[in-house]
C-alpha positions in Angstrom: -7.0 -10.6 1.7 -7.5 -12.5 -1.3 -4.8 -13.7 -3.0 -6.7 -13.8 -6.4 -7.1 -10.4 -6.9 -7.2 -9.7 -10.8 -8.6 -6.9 -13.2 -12.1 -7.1 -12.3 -11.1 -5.8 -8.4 -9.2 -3.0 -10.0 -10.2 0.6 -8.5 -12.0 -1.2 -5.6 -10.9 -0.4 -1.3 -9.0 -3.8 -0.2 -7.1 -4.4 2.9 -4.3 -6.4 2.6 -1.4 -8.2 5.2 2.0 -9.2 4.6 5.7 -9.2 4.6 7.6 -6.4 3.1 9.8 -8.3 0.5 11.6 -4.9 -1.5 12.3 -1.5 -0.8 12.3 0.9 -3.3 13.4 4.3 -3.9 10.6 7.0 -3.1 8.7 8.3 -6.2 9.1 12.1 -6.4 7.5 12.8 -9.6 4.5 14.8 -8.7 3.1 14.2 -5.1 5.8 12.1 -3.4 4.9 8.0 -2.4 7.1 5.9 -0.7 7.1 2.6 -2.6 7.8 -1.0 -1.4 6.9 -4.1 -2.5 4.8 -6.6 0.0 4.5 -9.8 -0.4 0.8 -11.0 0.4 1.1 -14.9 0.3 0.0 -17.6 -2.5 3.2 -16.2 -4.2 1.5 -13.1 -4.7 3.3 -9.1 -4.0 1.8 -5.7 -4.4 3.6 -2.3 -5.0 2.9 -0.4 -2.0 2.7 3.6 -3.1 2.1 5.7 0.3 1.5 9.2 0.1 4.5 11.2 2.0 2.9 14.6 1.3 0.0 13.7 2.9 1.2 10.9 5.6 4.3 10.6 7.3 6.6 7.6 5.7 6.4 4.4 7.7 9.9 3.2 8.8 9.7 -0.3 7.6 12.4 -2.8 6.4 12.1 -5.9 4.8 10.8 -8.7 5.9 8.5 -6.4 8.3 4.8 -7.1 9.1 2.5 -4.6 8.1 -1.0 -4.3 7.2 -2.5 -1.8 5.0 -6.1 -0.4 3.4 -6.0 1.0 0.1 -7.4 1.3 -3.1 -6.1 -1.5 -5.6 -4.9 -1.1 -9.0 -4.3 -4.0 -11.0 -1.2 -4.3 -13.4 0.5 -7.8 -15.0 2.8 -7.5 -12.2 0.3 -8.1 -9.2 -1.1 -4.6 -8.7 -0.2 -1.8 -6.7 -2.0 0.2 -3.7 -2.4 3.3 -3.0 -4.6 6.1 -1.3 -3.0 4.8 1.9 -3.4 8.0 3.7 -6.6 10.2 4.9 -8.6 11.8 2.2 -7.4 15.5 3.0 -11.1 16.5 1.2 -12.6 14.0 4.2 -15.1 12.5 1.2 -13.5 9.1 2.0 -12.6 7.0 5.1 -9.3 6.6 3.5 -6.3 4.3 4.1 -3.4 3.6 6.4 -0.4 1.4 7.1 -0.3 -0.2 9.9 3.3 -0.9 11.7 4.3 -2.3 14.9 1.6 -0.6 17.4 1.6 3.0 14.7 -0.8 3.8 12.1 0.4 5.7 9.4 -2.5 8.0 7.7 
């Protein structure tokens, strides 16, 4: 992961590892995304948006360990990732979380 990600990265695949620092209440405007925030080192966190239509929520709490493939979006506030799941069109490799010994996708 790098730590530096900025505006020139944005709309590109990244996988990313860290410690889940926030939970947040789950997004049900349109398709519905569990949100959390993770904080990926250098001082740096990303909004975590994972697709609950598509994938099964990941039962994580802070401070939690997790690992996850998505496609970055950058924003003054870090960025956020999402397309954490399958691509239900199967177009894409798609992303996942990864939790304890459970992938999420």
């Amino acid at each position: 992961m790098n730590p530096q990600l900025g505006k020139r990265d944005d709309g590109t695949w990244i996988e990313v590892r860290g410690f889940v620092k926030r939970l947040l209440s789950n997004d049900n405007d349109g398709s519905r995304h569990q949100r959390f925030i993770l904080n990926i080192g250098a001082g740096r966190t990303l909004l975590i948006a994972h697709n609950i239509d598509l994938a099964e929520p990941v039962p994580v709490g802070i401070g939690d360990r997790v690992q996850v493939r998505g496609m970055y979006e950058w924003n003054d506030l870090g960025g956020l990732m999402h397309w954490t799941h399958h691509d239900p069109l199967g177009v894409e490799d798609g992303g996942y979380v990864r939790y304890r010994r459970s992938v999420y996708r």
